[in-house]
KELO-173202 format. One record per residue: residue in three letters; chain; x, y, z of N, C-alpha, C, O, CB in turn. Coordinates in steps of 0.1 Angstrom, whole numbers, plus 2048, in hexadecimal, padded with zeros to 3 digits. Glycine has a CB too. Example, Ala and Ser with C-alpha at 12.3 -4.5 7.8 and 13.67 -1.06 7.14 Angstrom:
BEGIN
+------+------+-----+-----+-----+-----+-----+-----+-----+-----+-----+-----+-----+-----+-----+-----+-----+
| code | unit |  nu |  nv |  nw | cau | cav | caw |  cu |  cv |  cw |  ou |  ov |  ow | cbu | cbv | cbw |
+------+------+-----+-----+-----+-----+-----+-----+-----+-----+-----+-----+-----+-----+-----+-----+-----+
|  ALA |    A | 884 | 7C7 | 84E | 87B | 7D3 | 84E | 884 | 7DF | 84E | 88E | 7DF | 855 | 871 | 7D3 | 85A |
|  SER |    A | 880 | 7EA | 847 | 889 | 7F5 | 847 | 881 | 800 | 84F | 886 | 80B | 850 | 88D | 7FA | 839 |
+------+------+-----+-----+-----+-----+-----+-----+-----+-----+-----+-----+-----+-----+-----+-----+-----+
END
This chain:
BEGIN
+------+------+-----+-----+-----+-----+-----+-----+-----+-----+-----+-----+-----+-----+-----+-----+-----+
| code | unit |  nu |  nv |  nw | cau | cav | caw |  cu |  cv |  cw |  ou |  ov |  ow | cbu | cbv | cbw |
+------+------+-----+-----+-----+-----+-----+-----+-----+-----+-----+-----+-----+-----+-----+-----+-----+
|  UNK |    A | 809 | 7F4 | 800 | 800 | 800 | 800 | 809 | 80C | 800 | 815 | 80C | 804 | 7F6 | 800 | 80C |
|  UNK |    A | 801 | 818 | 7FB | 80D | 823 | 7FA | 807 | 82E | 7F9 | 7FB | 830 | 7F4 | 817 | 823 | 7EE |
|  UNK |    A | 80E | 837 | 7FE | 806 | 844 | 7FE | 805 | 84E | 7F7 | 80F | 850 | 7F0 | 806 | 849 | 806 |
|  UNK |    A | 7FE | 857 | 7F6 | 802 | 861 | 7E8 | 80B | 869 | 7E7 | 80C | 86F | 7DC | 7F9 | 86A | 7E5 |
|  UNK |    A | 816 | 86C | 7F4 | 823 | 870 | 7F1 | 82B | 863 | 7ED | 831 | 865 | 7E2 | 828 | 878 | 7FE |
|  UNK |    A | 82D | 859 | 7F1 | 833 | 853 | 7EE | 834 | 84D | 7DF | 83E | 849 | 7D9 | 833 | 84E | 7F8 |
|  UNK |    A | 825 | 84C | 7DA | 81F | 84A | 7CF | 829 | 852 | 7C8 | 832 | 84C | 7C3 | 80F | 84D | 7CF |
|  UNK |    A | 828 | 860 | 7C7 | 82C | 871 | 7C0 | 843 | 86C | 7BE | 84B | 86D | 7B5 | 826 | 885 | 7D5 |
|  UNK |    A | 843 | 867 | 7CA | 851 | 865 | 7C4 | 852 | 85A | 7BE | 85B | 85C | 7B6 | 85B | 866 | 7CD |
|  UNK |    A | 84E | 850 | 7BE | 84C | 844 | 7B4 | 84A | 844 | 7AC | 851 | 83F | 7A3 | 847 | 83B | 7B3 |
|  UNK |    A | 840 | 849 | 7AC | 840 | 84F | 79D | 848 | 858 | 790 | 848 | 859 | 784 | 836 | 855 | 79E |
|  UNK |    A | 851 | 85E | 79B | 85C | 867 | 792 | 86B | 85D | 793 | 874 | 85E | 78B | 85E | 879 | 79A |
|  UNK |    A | 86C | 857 | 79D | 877 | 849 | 79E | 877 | 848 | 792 | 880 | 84B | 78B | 873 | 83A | 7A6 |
|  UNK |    A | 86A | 842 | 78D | 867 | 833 | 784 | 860 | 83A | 77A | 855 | 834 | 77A | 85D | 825 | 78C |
|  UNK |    A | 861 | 844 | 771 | 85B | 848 | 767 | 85A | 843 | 75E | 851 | 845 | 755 | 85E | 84E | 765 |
|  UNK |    A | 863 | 83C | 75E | 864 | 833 | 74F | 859 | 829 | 751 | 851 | 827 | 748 | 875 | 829 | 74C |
|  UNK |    A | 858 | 825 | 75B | 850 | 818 | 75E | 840 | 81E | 760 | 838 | 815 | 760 | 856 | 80F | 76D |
|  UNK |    A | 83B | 82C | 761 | 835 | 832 | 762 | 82C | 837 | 752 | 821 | 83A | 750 | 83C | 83A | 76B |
|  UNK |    A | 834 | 837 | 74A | 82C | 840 | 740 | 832 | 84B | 739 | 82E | 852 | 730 | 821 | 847 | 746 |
|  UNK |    A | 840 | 84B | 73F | 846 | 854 | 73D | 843 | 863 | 747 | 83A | 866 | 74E | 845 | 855 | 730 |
|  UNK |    A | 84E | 86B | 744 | 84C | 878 | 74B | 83F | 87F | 748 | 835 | 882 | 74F | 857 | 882 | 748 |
|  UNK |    A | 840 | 880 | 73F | 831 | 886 | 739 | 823 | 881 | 73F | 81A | 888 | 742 | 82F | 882 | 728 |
|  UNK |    A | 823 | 872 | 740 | 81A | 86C | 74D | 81A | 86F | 75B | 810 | 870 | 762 | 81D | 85F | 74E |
|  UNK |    A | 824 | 871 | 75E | 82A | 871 | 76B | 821 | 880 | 76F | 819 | 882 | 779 | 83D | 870 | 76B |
|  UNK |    A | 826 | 88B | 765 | 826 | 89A | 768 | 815 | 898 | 769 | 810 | 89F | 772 | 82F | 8A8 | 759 |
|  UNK |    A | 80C | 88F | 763 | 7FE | 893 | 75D | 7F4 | 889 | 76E | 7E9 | 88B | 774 | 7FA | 889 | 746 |
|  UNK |    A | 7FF | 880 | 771 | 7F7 | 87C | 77D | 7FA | 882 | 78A | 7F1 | 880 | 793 | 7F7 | 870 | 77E |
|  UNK |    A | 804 | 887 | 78C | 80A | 894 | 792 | 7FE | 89F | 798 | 7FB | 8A2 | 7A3 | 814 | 89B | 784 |
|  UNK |    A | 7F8 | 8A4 | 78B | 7EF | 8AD | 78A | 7E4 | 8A8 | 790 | 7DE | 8AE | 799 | 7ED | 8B1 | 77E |
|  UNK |    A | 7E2 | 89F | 78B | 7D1 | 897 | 798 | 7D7 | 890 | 7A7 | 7CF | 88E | 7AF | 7C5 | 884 | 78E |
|  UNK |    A | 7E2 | 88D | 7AA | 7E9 | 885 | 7B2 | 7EA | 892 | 7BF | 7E5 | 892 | 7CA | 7F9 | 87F | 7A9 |
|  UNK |    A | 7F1 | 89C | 7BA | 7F3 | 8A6 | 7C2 | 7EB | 8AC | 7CB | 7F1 | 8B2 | 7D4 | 7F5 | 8AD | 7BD |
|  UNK |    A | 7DD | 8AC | 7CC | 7D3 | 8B0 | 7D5 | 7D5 | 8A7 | 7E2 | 7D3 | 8A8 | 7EE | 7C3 | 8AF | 7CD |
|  UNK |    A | 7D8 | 89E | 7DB | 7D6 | 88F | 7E9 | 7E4 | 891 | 7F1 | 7E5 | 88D | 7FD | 7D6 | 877 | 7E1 |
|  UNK |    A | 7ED | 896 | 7ED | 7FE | 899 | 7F5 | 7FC | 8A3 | 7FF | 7F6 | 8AE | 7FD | 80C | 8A0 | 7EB |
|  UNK |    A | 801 | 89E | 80A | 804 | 8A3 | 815 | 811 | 8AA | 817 | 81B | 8A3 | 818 | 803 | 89A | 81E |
|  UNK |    A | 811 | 8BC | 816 | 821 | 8B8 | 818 | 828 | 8B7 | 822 | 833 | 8BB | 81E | 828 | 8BE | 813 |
|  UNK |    A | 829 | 8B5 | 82B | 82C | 8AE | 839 | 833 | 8A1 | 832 | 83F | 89E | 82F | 81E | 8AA | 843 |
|  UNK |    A | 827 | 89B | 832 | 82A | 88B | 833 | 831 | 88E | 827 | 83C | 889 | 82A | 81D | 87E | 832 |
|  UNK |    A | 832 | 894 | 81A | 83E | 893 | 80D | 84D | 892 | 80E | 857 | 88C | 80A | 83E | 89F | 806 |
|  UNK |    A | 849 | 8A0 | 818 | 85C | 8A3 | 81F | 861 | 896 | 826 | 86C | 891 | 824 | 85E | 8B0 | 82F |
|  UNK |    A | 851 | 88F | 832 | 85B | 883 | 837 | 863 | 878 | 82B | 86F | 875 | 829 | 850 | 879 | 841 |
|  UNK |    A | 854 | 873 | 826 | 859 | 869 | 81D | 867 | 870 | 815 | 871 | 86A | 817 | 84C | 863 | 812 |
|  UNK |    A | 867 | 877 | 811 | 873 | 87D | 807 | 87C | 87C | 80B | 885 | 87F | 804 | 874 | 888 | 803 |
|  UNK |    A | 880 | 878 | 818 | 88A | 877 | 820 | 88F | 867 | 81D | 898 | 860 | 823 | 886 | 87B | 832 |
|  UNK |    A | 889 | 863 | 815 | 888 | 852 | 818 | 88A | 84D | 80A | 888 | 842 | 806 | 878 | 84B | 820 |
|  UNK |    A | 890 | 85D | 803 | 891 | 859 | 7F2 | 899 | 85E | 7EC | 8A1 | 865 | 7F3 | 887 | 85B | 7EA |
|  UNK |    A | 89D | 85E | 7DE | 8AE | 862 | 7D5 | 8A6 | 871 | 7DB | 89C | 872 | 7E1 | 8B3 | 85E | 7BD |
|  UNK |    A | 8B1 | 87B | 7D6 | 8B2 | 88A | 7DC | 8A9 | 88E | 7CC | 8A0 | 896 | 7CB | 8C7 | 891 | 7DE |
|  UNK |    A | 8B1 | 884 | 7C1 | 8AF | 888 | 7B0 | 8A0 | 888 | 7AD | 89C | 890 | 7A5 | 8B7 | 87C | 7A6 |
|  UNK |    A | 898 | 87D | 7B4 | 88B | 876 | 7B7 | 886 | 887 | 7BB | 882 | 88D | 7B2 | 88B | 867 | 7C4 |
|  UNK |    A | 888 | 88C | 7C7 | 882 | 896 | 7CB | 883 | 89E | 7C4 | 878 | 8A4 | 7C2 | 884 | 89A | 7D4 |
|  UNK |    A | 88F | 8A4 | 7BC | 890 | 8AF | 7B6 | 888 | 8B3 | 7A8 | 883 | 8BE | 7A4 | 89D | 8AE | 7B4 |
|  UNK |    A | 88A | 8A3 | 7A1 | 87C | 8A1 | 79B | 870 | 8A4 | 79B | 86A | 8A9 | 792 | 87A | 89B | 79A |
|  UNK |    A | 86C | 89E | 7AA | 85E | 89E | 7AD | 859 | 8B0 | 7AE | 84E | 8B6 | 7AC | 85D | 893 | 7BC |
|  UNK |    A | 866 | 8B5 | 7B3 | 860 | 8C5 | 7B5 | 860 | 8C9 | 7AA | 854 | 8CB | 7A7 | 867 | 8CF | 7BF |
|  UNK |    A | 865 | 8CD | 7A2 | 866 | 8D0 | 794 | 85A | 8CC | 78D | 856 | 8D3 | 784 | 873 | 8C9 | 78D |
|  UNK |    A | 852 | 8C1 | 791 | 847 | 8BE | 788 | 83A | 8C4 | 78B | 832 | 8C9 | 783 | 846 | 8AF | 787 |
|  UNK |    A | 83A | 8C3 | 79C | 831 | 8C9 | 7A6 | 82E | 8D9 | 7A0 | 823 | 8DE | 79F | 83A | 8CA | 7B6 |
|  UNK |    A | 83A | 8DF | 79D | 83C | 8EC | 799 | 835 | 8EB | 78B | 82D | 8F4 | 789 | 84B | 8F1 | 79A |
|  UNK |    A | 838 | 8E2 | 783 | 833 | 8E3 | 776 | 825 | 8E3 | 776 | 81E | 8EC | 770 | 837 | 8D8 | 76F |
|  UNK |    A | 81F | 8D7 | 77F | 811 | 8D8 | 77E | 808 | 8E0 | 789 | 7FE | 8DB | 78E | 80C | 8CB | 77D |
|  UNK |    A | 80E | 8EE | 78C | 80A | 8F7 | 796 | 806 | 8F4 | 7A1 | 7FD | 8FB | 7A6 | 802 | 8FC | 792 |
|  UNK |    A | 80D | 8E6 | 7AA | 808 | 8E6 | 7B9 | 814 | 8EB | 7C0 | 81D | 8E4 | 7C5 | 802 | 8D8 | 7BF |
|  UNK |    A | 811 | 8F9 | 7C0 | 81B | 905 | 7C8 | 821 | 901 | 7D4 | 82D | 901 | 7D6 | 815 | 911 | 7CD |
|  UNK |    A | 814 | 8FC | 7DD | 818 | 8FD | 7EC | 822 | 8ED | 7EA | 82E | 8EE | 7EB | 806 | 8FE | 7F9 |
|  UNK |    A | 81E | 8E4 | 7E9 | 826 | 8D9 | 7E5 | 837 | 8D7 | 7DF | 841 | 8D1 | 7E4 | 81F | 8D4 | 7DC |
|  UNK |    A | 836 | 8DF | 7D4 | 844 | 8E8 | 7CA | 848 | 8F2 | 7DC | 852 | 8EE | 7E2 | 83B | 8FA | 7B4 |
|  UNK |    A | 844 | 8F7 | 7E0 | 84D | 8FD | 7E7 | 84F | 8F7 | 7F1 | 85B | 8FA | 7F3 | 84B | 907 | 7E9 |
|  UNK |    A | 84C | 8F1 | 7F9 | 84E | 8E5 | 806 | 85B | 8DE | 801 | 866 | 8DE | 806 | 83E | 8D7 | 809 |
|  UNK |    A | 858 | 8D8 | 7F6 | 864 | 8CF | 7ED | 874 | 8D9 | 7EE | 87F | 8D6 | 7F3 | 85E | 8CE | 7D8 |
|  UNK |    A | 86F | 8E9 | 7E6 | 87C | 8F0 | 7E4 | 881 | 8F5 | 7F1 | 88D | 8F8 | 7F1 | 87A | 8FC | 7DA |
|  UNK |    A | 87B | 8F6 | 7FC | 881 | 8FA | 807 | 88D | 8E7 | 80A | 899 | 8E7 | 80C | 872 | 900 | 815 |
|  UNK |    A | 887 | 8DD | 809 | 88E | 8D5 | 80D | 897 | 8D3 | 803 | 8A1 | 8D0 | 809 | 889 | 8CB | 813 |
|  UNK |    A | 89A | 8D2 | 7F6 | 89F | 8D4 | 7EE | 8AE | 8DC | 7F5 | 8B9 | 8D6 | 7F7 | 895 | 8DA | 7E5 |
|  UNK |    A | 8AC | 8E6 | 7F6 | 8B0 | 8F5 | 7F9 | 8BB | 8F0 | 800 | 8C7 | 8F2 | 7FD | 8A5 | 8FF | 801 |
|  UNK |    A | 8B5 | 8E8 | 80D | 8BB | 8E3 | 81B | 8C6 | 8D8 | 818 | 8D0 | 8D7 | 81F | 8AF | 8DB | 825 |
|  UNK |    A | 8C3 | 8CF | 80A | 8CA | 8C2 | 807 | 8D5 | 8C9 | 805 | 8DE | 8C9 | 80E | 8C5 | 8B8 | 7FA |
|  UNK |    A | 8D6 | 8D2 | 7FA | 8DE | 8D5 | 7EE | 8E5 | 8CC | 7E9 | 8F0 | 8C8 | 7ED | 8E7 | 8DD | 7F0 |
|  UNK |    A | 8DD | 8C8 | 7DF | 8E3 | 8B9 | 7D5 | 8E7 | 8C2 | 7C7 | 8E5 | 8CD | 7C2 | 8D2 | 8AA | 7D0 |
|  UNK |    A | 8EC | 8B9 | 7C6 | 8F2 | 8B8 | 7B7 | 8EB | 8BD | 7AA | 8DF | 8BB | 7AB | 8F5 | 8AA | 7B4 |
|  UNK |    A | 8F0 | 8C3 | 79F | 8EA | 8C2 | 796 | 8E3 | 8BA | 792 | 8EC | 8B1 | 792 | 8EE | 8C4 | 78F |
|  UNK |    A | 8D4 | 8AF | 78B | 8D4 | 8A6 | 788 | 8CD | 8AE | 779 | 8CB | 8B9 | 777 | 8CE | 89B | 791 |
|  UNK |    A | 8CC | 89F | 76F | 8C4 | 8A0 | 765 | 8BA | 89D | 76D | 8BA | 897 | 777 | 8C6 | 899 | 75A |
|  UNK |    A | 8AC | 8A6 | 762 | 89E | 8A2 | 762 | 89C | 895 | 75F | 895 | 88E | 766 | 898 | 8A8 | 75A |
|  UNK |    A | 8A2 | 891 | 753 | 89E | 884 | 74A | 8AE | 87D | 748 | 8B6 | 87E | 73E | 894 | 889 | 738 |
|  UNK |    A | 8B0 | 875 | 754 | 8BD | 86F | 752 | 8BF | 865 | 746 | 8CA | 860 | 745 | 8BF | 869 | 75E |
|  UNK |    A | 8B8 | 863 | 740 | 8BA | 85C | 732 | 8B9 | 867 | 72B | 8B5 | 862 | 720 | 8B0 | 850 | 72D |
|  UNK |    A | 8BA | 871 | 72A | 8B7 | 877 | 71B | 8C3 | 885 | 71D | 8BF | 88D | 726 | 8A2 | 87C | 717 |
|  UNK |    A | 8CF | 888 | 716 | 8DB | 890 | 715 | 8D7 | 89D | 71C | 8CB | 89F | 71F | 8E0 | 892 | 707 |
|  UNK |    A | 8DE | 8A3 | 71E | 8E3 | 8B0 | 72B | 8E6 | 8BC | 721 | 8E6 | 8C8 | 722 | 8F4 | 8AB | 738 |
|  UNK |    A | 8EB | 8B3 | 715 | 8EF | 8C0 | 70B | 8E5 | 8CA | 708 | 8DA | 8C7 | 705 | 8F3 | 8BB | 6FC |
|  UNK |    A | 8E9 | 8D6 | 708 | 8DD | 8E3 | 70A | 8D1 | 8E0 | 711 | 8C5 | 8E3 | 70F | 8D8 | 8E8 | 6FD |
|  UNK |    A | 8D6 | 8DB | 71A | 8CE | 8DD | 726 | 8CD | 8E8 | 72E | 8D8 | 8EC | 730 | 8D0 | 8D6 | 72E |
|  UNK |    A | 8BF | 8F1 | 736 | 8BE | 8FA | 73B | 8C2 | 8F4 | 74B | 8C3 | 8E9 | 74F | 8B2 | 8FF | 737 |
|  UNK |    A | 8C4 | 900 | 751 | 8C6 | 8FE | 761 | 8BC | 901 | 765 | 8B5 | 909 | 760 | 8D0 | 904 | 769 |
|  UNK |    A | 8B9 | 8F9 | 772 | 8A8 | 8FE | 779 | 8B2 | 900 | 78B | 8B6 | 8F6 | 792 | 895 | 8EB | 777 |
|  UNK |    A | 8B3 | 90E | 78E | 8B8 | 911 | 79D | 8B0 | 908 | 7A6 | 8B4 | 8FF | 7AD | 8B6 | 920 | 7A1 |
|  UNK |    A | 8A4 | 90E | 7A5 | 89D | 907 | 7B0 | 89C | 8FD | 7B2 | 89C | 8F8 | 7BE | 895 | 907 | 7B1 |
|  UNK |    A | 89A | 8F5 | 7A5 | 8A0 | 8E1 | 7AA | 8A9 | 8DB | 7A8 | 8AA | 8CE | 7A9 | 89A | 8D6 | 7A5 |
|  UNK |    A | 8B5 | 8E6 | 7A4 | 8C0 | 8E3 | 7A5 | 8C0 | 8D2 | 798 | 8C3 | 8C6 | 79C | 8C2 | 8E3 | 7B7 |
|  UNK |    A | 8BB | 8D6 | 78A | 8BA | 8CD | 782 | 8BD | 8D6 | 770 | 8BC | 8E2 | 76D | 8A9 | 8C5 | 785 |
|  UNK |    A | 8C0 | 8CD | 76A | 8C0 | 8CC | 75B | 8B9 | 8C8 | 754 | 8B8 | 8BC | 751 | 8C8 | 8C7 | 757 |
|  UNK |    A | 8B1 | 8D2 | 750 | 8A5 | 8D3 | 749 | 8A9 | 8CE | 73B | 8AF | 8D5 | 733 | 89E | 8E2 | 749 |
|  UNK |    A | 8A6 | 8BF | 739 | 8AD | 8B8 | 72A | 8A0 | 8B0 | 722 | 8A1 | 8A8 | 718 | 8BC | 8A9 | 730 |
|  UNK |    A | 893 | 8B4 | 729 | 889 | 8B0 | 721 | 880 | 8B9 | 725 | 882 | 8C1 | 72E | 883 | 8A2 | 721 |
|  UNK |    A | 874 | 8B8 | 71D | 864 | 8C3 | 71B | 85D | 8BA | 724 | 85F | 8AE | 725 | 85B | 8C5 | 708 |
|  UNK |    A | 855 | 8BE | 729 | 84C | 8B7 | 731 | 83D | 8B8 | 731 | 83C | 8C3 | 737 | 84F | 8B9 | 73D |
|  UNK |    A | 833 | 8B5 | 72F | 82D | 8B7 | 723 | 81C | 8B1 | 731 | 817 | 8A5 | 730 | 836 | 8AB | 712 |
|  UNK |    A | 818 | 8BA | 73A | 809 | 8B4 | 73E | 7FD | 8B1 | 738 | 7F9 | 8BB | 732 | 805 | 8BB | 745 |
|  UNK |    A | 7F6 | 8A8 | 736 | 7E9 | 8A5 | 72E | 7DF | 8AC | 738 | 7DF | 8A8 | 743 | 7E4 | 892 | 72B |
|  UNK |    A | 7D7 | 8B7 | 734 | 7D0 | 8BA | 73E | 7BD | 8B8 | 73F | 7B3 | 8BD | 744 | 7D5 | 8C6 | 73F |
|  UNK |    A | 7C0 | 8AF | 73A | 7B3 | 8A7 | 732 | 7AA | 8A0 | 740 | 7A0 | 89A | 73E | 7BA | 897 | 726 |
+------+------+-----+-----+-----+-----+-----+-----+-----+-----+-----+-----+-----+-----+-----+-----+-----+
END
C-alpha cells in the first residue's frame, strides 16, 4: 500500500515504467490535491535527492505552488548536485533550472484533458 506522497516520488523514480515524463507530469496534476506536504518532506527523506528534485520541478510545472515550494525549501537545505531532468536523454544545450538545481534536457508536455 502507498501513499500519495510516496506514490508522487515513484512515480518520478520510475518514469520510464510510468508512461514516461509526460505521464508522470499529467498524473502529477490530479495526484497533487491528495499530497500532504508534511508527510512529502518526511517520505522524501527516504529517497534519491535527484527523485525530489524532479518531483519539485514537475509540482511547479503543474501549478501546485504550495507543494513546489515545501520541496524547494528542502531542496535548498540538501544542496545536491546538478542533475539531469531526463537522465537518458543528453545535457547538450541544456538549460539550468536554480531552483532545482537540474538540467532542463527535455520538454515536458501535461495532457490537461
Amino acid at each position: 500500500m502507498s501513499s500519495p506522497e510516496a506514490t508522487a516520488l515513484d512515480l518520478v523514480g520510475y518514469k520510464r515504467h510510468c508512461g514516461g515524463i509526460n505521464n508522470v507530469a499529467t498524473v502529477l496534476s490530479e495526484l497533487a490535491e491528495q499530497i500532504d506536504p508534511e508527510e512529502l518532506i518526511r517520505v522524501a527523506g527516504y529517497s534519491h535527492i535527484a527523485w525530489t528534485q524532479r518531483l519539485g520541478y514537475l509540482l511547479d510545472l503543474v501549478e501546485a505552488k504550495d507543494l513546489a515550494d515545501r520541496i524547494a525549501e528542502y531542496i535548498k537545505q540538501k544542496r545536491p548536485n546538478r542533475k539531469p531532468l531526463a537522465p537518458w536523454a543528453p545535457i547538450k544545450g541544456a538549460t539550468s533550472n536554480n531552483r532545482w538545481k537540474l538540467l532542463i534536457n527535455n520538454n515536458v508536455e501535461v495532457d490537461k484533458t
